[in-house]
N, C-alpha and C positions, 0 to 999 in steps of 0.2 A: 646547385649540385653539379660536379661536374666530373668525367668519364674518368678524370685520372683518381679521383677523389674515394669512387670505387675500386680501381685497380689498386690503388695502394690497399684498402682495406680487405682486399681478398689476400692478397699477399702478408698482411699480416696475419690474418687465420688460418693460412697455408705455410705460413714456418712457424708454429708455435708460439704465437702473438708475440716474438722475437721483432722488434723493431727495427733492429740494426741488421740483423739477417734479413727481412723484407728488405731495406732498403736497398744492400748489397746485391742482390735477387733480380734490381728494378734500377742496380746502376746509377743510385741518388743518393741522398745525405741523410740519414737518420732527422739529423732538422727539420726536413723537410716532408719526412713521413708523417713524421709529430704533428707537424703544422698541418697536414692536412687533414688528418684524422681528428684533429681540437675540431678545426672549419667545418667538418662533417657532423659532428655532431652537436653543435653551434646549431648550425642550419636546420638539422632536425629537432632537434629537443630533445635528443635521446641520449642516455648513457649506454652506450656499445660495447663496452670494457666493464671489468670490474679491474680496479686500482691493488696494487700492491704497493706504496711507496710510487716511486717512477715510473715503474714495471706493471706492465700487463699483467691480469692476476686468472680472467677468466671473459667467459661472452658471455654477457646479460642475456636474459630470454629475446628483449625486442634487439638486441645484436644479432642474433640466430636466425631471426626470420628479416633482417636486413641484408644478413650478408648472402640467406639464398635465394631473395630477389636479384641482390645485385649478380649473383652466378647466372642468373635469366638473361639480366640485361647485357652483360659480357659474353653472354655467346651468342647474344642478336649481333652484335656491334661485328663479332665476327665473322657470322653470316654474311653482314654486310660488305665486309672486306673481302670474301671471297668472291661473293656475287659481283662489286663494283672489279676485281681483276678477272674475273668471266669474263664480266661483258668487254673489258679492256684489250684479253687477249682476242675476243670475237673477230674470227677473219670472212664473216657475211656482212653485207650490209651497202650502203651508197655513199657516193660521195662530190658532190654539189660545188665547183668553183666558179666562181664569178672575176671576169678578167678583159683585162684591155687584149686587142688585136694583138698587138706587140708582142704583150706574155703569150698571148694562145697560138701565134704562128711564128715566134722564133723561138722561145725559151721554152715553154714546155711539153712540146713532142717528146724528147727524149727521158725526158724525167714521167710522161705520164705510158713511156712504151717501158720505162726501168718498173714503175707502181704496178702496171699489170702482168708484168712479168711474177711479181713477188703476192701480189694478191688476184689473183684470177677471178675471185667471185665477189669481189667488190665492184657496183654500177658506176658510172662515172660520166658526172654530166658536166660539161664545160658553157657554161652563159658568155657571151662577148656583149661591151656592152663599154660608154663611155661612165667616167670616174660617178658624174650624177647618177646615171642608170645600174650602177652597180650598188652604190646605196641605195638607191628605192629598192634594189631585188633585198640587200640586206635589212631594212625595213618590213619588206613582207614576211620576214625569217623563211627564205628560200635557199639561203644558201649556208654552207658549213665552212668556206674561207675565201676570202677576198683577194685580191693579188693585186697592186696597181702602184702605182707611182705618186708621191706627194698627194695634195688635195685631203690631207688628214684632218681637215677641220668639217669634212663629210662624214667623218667615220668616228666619231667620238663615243659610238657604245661598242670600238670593236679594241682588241689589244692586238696592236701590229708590231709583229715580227720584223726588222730587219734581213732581209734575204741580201741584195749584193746592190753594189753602184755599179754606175754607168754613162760614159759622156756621148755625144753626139757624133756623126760622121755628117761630110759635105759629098752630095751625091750627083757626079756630073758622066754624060757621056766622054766615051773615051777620047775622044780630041778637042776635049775643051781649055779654054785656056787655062784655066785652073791645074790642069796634069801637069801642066810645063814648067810651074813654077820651081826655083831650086832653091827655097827656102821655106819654112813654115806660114800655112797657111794665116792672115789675120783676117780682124770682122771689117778693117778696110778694105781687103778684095774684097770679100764678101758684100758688102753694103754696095759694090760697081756694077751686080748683079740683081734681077729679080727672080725673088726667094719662092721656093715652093716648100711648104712645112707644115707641122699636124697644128690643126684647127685652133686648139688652145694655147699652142705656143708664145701668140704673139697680142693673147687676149687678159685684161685684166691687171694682174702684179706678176706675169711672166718672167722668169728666170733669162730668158731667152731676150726678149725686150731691154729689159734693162740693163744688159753687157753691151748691148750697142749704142743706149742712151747712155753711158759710163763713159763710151771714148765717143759722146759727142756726133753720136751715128743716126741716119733714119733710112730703118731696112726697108726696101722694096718689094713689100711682101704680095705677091700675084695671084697665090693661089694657094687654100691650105683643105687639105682631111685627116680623117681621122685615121687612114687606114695607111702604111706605110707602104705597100704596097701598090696605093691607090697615086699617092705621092710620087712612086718611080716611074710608074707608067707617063704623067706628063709632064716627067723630066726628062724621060725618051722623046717624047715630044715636041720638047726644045721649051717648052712654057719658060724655063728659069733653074738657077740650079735646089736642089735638095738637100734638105737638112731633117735629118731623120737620128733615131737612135740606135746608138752603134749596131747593137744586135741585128738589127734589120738590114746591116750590109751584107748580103746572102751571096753565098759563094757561085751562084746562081744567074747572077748578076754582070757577072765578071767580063763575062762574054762582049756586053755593049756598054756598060758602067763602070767608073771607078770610084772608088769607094773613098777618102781624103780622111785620116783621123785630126779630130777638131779637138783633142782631148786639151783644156787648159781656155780654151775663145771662150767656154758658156758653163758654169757651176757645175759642177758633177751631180747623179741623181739620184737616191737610193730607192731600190724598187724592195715592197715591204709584201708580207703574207700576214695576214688579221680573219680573227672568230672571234668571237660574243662570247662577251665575259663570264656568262655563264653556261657554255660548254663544254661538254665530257669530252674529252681528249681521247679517242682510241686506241689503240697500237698502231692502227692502220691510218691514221689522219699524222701519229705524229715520226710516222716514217714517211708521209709524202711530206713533212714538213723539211725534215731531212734532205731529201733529196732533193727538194728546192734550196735549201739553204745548206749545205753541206757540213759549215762552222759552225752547226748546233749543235752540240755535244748533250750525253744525258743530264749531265749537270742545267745545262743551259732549259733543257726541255721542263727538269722539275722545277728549278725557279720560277719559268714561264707560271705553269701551272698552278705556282702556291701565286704570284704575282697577284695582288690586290686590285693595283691602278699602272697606266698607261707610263707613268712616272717613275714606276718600279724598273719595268721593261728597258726605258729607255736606262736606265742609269745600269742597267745590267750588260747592255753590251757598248757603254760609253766609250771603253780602253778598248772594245776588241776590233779587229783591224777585218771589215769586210771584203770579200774578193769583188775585184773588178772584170766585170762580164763583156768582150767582146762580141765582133761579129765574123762571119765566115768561118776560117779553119781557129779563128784567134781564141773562141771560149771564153773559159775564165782567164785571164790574161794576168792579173798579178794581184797583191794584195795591196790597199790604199791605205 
């Protein structure tokens, strides 16, 4: 038995067991009214009509007391819709992300100083934490959205969002030899150098790695963390130059650092936003998704929502064209 199966059968006792008027009512095809009302009574064993030729003639007694059960079960259902956009519009409550360094101390300050501007009594707990350590938090079901870059074969119970790309910058004091150069930078200067870089870069099936094994290169890699930050300090240093993510060229910096765009030396990176496929989406979770990802439109947010599998997602924003997020005054810098 199924909800449309009643809705149709109300609506035909509600326009004078008029089939065609039900249908019109309900925006379908008389066929298909038919067809559901045979199914319905199929499945029950009951005669709900009395016949006239083609035409509805009258409701049988066990019609009467089916179609006022089913008026029961049509204003629970509705209950439930009003209750499930309650709690949707609900502007109390907390909100749990779990995220690399990078997101938490370049990208979303402004977007989590925009959120609390708009939800004031929403909690908001930030976890920092590497790609493993943010899955085990998503394993404990501690958190309500993930933020992180590649490594999606960690996250197989979560549906990740596309938020924006991103390429690399080379992070040298200001009189190195690198500033002087009067052409674009390659990974053959680069390779004349020992590398300071985050931890994972150069570990594994690295993106990073194998652009240098591509032209033939073995990076001199001295010293790597996690934290980008941690990175610029002993490239002030002198340890080697840095190779960090664009975002993390902070304007900040400027003072004793220059910042090199590396955009085209190392694969470009999409940084994605992901929950568990089986949660309730807010008003308020799916306006910080927004404001993380700007190009999600309502349309984009209800697909997400109806979305089944991870497959669905991807194949929905296959053609759309994500922005590419700089660093310092650069922002979003253009569309890729």
């Amino acid at each position: 038995m199924k909800l449309q199966q009643l809705k149709y059968l109300l609506a035909i006792a509600d326009n004078g067991l008029n089939i065609t008027a039900a249908a019109e009512r309900l925006y379908t095809s008389q066929p298909g009214v038919s067809k559901q009302l045979k199914l319905l009574e199929q499945e029950l064993g009951l005669q709900l009509f009395t016949r006239k030729g083609k035409s509805l003639d009258g409701i049988t007694s066990a019609g009467e007391r089916v179609i006022e059960r089913a008026r029961v079960i049509m204003q629970e259902v509705e209950n439930i819709r009003r209750l499930a956009s309650d709690y949707y519009q609900e502007e109390e409550g907390s909100l749990s992300i779990a995220t690399t360094h990078t997101q938490a101390r370049y990208v979303l300050p402004e977007i989590i100083r925009e959120f609390r501007n708009r939800f004031p009594k929403i909690g908001l707990n930030l976890h920092q934490g590497t790609s493993e350590q943010i899955a085990d938090m998503i394993a404990a079901n501690n958190i309500d959205f993930a933020i992180a870059t590649g490594s999606t074969d960690l996250f197989s119970e979560l549906m990740l969002v596309p938020g924006y790309r991103w390429d690399r910058s080379i992070i040298v004091p200001k009189d190195h030899e690198l500033t002087k150069l009067d052409r674009k930078l390659t990974l053959h200067d680069l390779a004349k150098y020992p590398l300071v870089t985050y931890v994972f870069s150069f570990g594994g099936q690295s993106s990073l790695k194998r652009a240098f094994e591509n032209e033939g290169l073995e990076p001199d890699v001295v010293f790597t963390a996690r934290d980008a930050d941690v990175i610029k300090t002993y490239v002030r240093m002198g340890l080697g130059v840095g190779i960090v993510a664009s975002m993390a060229a902070d304007c900040a910096d400027k003072k004793d650092l220059v910042a090199i765009d590396a955009e085209g030396l190392f694969p470009r990176s999409t940084t994605w936003i992901g929950f568990r496929k089986d949660a309730v989406l807010r008003r308020y979770m799916v306006e910080f998704m927004q404001l993380f990802a700007p190009h999600l439109t309502s349309r984009h947010i209800e697909e997400i929502r109806r979305a089944s599998s991870q497959q669905a997602i991807d194949e929905l924003f296959r053609d759309i064209e994500l922005p590419v997020r700089g660093g310092c005054a650069d922002g979003i810098i253009e569309a890729a």
